[in-house]
Phi, psi and omega in degrees: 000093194254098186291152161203125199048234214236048145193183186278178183272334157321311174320280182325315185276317176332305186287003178269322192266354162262328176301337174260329186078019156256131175236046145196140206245125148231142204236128178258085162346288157294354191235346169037051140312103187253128153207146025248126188329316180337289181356313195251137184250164206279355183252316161341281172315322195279306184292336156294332156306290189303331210255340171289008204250310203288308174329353178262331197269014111313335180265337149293339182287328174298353159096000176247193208234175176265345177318323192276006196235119168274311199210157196226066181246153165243147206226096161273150204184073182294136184264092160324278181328335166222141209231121181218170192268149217291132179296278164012300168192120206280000170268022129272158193277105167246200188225122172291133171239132157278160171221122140247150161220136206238128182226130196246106148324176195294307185297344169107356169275124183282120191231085214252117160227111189254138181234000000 
């Protein structure tokens, strides 16, 4: 639940990906990389910043190491095409999205979880 400026962040990139009509976002994690910039508003960019910085004492805090991670990406990815009103309160709009995130180890093994 990542707040920014006055809506989550989630929000915000909804409204980039409806506003570019690109509805999808990767994030290169170790390299704290984005594409596609379109995407992105400068309180976006920052929070990404912050939370891709924060990723090794999260992967230290799990009791592992940054040795062990070659590569870190998340993959947001939104259905444009279909627009339905909110369960919660029908004046907002969403869009169903999955996000992976897929972290490959030192050995070349792959560690994929979609939401």
């Amino acid at each position: 639940m990542n707040y920014i400026g006055n809506d989550y962040f989630m929000g915000e990139l909804l409204k980039q990906a409806r506003k570019t009509g690109l509805d999808r976002l990767e994030v290169n994690i170790l390299n704290n990389t984005v594409e596609p910039a379109e995407l992105l508003t400068k309180p976006m960019r920052r929070s990404i910043n912050y939370w891709n910085k924060w990723f090794p004492t999260l992967v230290a805090d799990s009791g592992s190491s940054m040795d062990f991670v070659s590569k870190a990406n998340m993959v947001i990815q939104y259905d444009l095409t279909i627009t339905r009103p909110y369960p919660n309160d029908n004046k907002y709009l969403e869009n169903p999205f999955d996000c992976t995130i897929t972290i490959i180890d030192d050995r070349g093994k792959e560690y994929s979880h979609k939401r």
